[in-house]
FIZARO-897662 format. One record per residue (C-alpha): residue in one letter; x, y, z. Coordinates in Angstrom, 3 decimals, decimal comma. Each point is the difference from the previous one (the first is absolute). Layout:
BEGIN
REC  rest         X         Y         Z
REC     a         X         Y         Z
...
***
This chain:
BEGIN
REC  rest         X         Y         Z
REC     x   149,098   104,510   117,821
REC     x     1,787    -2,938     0,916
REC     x     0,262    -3,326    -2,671
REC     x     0,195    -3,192     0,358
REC     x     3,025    -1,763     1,705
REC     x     1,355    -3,455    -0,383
REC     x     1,009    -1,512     3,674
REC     x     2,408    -2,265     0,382
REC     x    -0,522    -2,077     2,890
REC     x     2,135    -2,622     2,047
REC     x    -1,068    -4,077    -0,860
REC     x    -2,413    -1,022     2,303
REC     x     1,986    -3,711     0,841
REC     x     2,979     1,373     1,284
REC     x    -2,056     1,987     2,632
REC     x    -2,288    -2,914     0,111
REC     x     3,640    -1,809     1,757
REC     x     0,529     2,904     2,005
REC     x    -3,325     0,542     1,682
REC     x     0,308    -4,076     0,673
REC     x     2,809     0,386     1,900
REC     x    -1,061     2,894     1,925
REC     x    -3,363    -1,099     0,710
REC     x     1,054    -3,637     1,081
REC     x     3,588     0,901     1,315
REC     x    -1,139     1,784     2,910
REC     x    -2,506    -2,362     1,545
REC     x     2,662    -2,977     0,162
REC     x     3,005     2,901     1,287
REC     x    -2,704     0,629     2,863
REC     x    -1,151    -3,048     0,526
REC     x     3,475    -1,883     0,260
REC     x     2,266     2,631     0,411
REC     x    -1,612     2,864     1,866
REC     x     0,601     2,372    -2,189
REC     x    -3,243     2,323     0,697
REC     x     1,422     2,423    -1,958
REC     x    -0,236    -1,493    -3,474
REC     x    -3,619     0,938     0,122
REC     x     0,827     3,423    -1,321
REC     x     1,006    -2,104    -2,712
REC     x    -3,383    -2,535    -0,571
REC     x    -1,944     3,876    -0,130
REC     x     2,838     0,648    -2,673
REC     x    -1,189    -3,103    -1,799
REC     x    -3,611     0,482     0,602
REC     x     0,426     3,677    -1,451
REC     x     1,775    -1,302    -3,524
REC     x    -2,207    -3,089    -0,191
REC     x    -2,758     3,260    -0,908
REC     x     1,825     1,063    -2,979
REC     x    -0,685    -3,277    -2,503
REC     x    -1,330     0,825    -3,508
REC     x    -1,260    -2,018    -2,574
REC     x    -0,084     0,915    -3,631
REC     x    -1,590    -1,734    -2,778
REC     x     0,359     0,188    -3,473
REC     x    -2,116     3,032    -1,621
REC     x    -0,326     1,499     3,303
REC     x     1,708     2,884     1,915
REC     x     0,346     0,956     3,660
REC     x    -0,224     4,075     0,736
REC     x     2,056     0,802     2,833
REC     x    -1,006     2,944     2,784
REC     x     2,116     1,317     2,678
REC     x    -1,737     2,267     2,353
REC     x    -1,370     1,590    -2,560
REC     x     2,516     0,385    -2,500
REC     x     0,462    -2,109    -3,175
REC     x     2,720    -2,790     0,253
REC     x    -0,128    -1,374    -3,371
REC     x    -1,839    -3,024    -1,889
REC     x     1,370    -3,827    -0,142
REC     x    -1,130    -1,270    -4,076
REC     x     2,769    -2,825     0,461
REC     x    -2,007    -3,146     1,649
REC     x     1,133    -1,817     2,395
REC     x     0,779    -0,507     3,913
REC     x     1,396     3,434     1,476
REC     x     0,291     1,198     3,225
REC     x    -0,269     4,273     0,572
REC     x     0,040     1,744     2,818
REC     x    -2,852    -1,087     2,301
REC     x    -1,424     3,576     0,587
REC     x    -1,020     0,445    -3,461
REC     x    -3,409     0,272    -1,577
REC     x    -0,340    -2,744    -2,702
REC     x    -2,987     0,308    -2,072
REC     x    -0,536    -3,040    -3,057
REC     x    -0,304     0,846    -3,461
REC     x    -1,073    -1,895    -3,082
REC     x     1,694     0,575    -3,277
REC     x    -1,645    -2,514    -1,489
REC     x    -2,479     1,302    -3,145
REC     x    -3,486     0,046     1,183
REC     x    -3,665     0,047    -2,094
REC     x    -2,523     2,554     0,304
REC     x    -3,058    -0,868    -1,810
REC     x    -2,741     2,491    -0,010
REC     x    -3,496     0,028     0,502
REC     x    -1,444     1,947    -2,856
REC     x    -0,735     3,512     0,782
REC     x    -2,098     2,169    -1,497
REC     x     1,134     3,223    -1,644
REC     x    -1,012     1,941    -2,499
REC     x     1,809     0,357    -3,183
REC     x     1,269     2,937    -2,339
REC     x    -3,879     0,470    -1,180
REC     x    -1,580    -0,630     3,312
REC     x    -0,995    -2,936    -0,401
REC     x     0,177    -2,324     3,356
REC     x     1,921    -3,168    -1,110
REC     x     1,180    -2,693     2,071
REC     x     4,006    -0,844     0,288
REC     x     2,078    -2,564     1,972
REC     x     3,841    -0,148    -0,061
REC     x     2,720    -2,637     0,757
REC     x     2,911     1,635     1,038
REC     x     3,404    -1,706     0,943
REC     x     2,622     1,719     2,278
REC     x     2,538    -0,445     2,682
REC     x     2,221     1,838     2,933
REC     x     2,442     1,597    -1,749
REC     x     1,218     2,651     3,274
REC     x    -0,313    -1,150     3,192
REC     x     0,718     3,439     1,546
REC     x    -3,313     1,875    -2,329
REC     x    -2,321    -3,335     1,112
REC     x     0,968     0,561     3,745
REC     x     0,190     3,354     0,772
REC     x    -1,647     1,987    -3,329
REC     x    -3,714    -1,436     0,555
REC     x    -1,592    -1,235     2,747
REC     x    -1,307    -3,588    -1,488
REC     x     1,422    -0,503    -3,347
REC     x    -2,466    -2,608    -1,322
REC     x    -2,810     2,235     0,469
REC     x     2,146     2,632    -1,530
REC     x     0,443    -2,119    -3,092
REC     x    -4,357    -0,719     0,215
REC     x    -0,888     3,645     0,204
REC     x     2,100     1,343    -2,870
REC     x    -0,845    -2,894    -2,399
REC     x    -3,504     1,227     0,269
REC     x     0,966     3,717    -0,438
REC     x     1,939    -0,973    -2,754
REC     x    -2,533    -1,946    -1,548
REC     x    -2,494     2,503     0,027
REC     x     2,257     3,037    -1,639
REC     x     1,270    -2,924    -2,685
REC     x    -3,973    -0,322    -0,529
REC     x    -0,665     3,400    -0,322
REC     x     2,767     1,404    -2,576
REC     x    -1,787    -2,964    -2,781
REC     x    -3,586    -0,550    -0,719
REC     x    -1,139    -3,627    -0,039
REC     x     0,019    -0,239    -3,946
REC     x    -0,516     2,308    -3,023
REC     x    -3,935    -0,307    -0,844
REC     x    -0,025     3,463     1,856
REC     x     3,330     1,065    -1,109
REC     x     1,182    -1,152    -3,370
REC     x     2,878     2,429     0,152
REC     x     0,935    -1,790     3,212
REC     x     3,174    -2,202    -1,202
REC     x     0,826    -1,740     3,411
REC     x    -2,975    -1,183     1,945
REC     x    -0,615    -2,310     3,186
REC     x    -1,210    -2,991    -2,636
REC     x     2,616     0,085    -2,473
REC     x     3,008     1,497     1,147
REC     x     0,853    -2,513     2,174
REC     x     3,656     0,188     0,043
REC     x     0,025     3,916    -0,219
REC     x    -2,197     0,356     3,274
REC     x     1,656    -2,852     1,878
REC     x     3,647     1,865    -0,398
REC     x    -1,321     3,279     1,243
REC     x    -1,665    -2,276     2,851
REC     x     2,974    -1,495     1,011
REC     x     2,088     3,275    -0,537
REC     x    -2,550     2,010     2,137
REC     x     0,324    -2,610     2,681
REC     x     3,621    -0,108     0,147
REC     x    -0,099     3,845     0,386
REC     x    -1,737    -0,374     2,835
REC     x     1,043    -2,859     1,670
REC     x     3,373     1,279     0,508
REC     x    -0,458     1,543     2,909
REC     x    -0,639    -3,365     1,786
REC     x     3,673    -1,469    -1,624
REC     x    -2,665    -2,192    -1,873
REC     x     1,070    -1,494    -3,589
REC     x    -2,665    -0,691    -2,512
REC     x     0,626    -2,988    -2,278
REC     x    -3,068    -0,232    -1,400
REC     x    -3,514     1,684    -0,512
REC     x    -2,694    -0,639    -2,146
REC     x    -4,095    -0,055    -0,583
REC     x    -0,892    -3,370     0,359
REC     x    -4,127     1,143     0,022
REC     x    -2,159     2,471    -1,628
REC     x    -3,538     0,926    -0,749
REC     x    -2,769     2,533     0,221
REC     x    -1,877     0,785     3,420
REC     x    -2,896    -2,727     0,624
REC     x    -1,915     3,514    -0,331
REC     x     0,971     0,767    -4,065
REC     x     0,936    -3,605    -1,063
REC     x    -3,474    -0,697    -1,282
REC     x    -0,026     3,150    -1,809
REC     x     3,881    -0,394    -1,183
REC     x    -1,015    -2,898    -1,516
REC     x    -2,563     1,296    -2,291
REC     x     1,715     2,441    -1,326
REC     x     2,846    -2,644    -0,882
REC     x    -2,312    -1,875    -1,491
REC     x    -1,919     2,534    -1,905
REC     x     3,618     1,365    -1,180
REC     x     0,743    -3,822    -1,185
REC     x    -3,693    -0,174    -1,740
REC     x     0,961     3,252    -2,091
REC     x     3,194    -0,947    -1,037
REC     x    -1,071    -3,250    -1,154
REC     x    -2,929     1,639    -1,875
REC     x     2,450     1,981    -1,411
REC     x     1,983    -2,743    -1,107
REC     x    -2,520    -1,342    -1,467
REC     x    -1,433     2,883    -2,129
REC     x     3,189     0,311    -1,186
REC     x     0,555    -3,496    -1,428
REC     x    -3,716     0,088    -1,406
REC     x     0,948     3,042    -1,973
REC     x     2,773    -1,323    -1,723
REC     x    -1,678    -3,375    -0,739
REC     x    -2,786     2,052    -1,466
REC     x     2,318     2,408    -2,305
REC     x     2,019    -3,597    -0,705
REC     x    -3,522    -1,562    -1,346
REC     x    -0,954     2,924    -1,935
REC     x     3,914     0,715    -1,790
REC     x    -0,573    -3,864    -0,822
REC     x    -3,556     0,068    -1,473
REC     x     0,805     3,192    -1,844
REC     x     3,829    -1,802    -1,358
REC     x    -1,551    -3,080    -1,026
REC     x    -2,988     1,526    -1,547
REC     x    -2,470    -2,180     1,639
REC     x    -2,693     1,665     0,783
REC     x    -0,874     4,092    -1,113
REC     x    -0,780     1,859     2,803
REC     x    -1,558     3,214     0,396
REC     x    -0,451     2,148     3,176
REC     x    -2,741    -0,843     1,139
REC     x     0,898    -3,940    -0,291
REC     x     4,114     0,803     1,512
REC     x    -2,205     1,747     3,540
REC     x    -1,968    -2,644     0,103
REC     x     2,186    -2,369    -0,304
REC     x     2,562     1,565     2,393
REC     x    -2,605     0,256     2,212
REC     x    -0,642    -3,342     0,355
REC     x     3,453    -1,043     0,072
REC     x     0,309     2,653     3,101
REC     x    -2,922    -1,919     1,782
REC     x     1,159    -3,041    -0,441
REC     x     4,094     0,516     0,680
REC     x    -0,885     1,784     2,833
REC     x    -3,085    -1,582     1,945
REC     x     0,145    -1,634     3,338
REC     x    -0,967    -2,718    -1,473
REC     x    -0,209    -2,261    -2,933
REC     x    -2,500     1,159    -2,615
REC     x    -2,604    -1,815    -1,021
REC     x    -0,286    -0,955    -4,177
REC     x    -3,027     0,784    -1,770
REC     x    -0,156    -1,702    -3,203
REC     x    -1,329     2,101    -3,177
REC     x    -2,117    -1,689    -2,338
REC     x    -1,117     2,736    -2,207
REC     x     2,361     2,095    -2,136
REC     x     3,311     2,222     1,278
REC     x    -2,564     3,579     0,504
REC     x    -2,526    -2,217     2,338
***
């Protein structure tokens, strides 16, 4: 398999001269001179004024003889090659592809939603050419493929899986390395570098988001009720240590449930209790 080649071709503006002279030469040698056979030279000049290239910076010109691979000219400027090749432009520049979300489903199944930015560039002119047959469709097609077997080795978080310790949600940094890793893998093929990829969007399927976010919210509900409970307990066992310590009030059993019973009410109601004011004695 051949590689890529650096060409090294002649400058353009001292053939620029040349096919000056032998386009305009002959015409006044005719005219004034009768020289009729200097036009073999004006088809001369005709045939190198064909061979002009211009290369800009960031960009590449792939060079085709009959067939068979010349080399590539990375250095930019004004060249002149042999008039008979093929010269096909190439950007080096580093390009943007930003996703429309796709869905996939995750490790669980779930169908979630995920767009990508991902940043690359030309790296060998000879794989982009003649390895693929459009290289920036290449680079479409296997971002998707990629993005749905990235999707499918994590599950979107760990409500499902709490023994999952990398997920779509929170491992961030984990999944976008083995993103831009699995991209790389398979973007060589196409001489394509990737600089750069990442998830830039994410979210449950329009499908499951309603019931997605239930369950988050249910899951937040418990854990604050659980919060809660806790911190009522230990203000309870705080108030009774303190009443027994200081001695001021005997309680028996009965009197310590009750009481914690109504501490538990009112700790842990939605909301604020209402007082009701005794007027009898303490057993009314």
């Amino acid at each position: 398999m051949e590689k890529e080649k650096s060409y090294s071709p002649v400058s353009g503006y001292l053939m620029l001269a040349l096919a000056i002279i032998l386009i305009f030469g002959p015409p006044l040698g005719m005219i004034f001179l009768k020289m009729f056979w200097m036009i073999a030279l004006l088809v001369v000049g005709l045939f190198v004024a064909g061979g002009f290239v211009i290369v800009n910076p960031n960009e590449s010109s792939v060079l085709v003889l009959f067939g068979d691979y010349i080399g590539t000219i990375k250095k930019n400027g004004f060249f002149w090659v042999n008039p008979f090749f093929n010269r096909k432009k190439m950007s080096l520049r580093a390009r943007n592809l930003d996703s429309e979300a796709l869905k996939v489903n995750d490790k669980l199944g779930n169908p979630v939603m995920i767009g990508i930015v991902l940043v690359w560039k030309v790296e060998n002119t000879f794989k982009a050419a003649f390895e693929v047959d459009d290289f920036t469709h290449f680079v479409d097609i296997q971002t998707e493929s990629a993005v749905r077997k990235i999707a499918g080795h994590y599950p979107y978080d760990n409500f499902a899986d709490e023994e999952a310790e990398v997920t779509l949600r929170s491992g961030v940094e984990e999944v976008n390395e083995e993103l831009e890793k699995e991209l790389a893998e398979r973007l060589d093929i196409a001489g394509i570098h990737v600089i750069e990829a990442r998830i830039n969007y994410l979210a449950y399927a329009s499908e499951i988001a309603g019931a997605m976010l239930r369950r988050q919210q249910a899951t937040a509900i418990v854990a604050a009720r659980k919060q809660i409970v806790e911190g009522a307990v230990g203000m309870v066992e705080m108030a009774l240590e303190e009443l027994s310590r200081k001695e001021i009030i005997d309680l028996d059993e009965h009197k310590k449930a009750a009481m914690v019973s109504n501490l538990m009410v009112v700790l842990c109601a939605d909301k604020d209790p209402a007082p009701v004011l005794n007027t009898g004695t303490l057993h009314q």
